[in-house]
C-alpha positions in Angstrom: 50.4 -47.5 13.6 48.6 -48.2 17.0 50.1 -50.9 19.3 50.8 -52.8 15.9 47.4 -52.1 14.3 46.6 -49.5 11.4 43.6 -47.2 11.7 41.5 -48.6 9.2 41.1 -52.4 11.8 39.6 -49.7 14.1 36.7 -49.3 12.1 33.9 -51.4 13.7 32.4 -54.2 11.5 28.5 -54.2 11.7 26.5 -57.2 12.4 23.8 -57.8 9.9 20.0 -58.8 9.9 20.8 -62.9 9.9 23.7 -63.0 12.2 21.3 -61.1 14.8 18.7 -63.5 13.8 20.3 -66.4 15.1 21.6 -64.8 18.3 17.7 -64.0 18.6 16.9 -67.5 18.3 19.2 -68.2 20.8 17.9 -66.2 23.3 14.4 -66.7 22.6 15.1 -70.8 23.3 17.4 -69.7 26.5 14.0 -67.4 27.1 11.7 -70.5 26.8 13.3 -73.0 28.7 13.6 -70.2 31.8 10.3 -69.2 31.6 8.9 -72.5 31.6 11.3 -73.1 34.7 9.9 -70.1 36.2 6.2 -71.3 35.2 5.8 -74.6 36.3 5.9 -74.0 39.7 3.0 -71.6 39.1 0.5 -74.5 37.2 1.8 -77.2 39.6 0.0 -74.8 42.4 -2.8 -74.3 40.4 -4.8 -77.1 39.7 -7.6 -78.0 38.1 -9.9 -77.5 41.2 -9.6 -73.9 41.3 -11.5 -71.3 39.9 -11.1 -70.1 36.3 -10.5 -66.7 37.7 -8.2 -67.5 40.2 -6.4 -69.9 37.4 -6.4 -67.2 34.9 -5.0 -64.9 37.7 -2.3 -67.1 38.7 -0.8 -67.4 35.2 -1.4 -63.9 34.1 0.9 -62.6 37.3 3.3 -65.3 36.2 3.7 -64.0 32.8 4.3 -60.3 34.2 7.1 -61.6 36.8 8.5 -63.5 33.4 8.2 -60.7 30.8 9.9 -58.1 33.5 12.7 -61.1 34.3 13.6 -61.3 30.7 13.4 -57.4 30.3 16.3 -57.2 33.3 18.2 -59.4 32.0 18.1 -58.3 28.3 18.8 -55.0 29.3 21.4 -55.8 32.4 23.3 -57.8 29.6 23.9 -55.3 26.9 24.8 -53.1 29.9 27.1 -54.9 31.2 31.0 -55.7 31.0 29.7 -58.7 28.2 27.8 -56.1 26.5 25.8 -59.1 25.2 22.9 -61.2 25.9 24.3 -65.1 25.5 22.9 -65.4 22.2 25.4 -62.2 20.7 28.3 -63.4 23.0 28.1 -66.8 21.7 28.2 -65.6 17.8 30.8 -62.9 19.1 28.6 -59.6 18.9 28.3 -56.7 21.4 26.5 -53.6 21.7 27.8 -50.7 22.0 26.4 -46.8 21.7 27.6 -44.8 18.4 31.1 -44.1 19.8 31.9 -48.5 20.2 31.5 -47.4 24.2 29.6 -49.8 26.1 26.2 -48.8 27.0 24.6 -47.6 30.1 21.5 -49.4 31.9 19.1 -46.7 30.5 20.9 -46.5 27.3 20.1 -50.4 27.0 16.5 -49.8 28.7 15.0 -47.7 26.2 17.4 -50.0 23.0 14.7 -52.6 24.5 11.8 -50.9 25.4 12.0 -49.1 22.1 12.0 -53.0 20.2 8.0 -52.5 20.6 8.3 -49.9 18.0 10.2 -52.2 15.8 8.0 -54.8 16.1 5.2 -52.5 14.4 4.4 -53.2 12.0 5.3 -56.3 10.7 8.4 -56.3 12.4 9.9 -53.6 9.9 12.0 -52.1 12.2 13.9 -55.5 12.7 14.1 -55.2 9.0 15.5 -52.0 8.6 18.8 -53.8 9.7 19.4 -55.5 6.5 19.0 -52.3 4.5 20.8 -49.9 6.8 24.4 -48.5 6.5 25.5 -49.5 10.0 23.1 -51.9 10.3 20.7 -50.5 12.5 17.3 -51.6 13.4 14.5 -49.2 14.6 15.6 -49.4 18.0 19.2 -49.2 17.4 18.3 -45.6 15.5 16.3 -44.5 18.7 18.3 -45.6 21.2 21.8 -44.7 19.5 23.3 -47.9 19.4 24.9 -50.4 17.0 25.6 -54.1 17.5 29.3 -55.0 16.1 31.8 -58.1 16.0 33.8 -57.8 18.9 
């Protein structure tokens, strides 16, 4: 016995394909309503009076600031004490490396740089976490890191 507990409740319990799904979905709406917050401001000072190129310019800087935003906070959230973006902490996930330690900034860099690789093709490293023992995606595999219940 540990502090009232028996070894086998230490084991961790894996979160599957769906149950990341909808934390994804989550995120990805908490990702669109701050991006077009971060937007706006950017096509309400670019009207239709400038130049194409300077329009095209405009947004395309935008969507860099955005995409490298959303990659901070992604990666500062699964790195930090929540050890969850607000989509996992709301459906009670974390991540954590192979050990259920929390994981480092780089750790949780490359976990979402390495989701490219995932995403090819077809997104059949997303997929791989419904087949896998511990419920790992391709990223999860590269990056040594699994997502469990808290």
């Amino acid at each position: 016995m540990l502090n009232g507990e028996n070894l086998a409740s230490k084991k961790p319990k894996y979160v599957g394909f769906w149950a990341r799904l909808v934390a994804y979905i989550i995120d990805s709406i908490a990702s669109q309503i701050a991006m077009i917050i971060l937007l706006l401001p950017v096509i309400l000072l670019i009207n239709n009076q400038s130049p194409v190129m300077l329009q095209i310019a405009g947004i395309s800087y935008a969507l860099f600031v955005i995409a490298a935003v959303l990659l901070a906070y992604y990666v500062y959230a699964e790195s930090s004490a929540w050890q969850a973006t607000l989509g996992k902490k709301l459906l009670g996930m974390k991540v954590t490396d192979l050990k259920g330690k929390r994981i480092s900034f780089l750790r949780s860099l490359g976990r979402n740089l390495a989701k490219i690789l995932s995403a090819i093709p077809v997104d059949a490293g997303y997929i791989m976490i419904g087949f896998t023992e511990k419920k790992q995606g391709l990223h999860d595999m590269l990056a040594g890191t699994l997502v469990v219940k808290r």
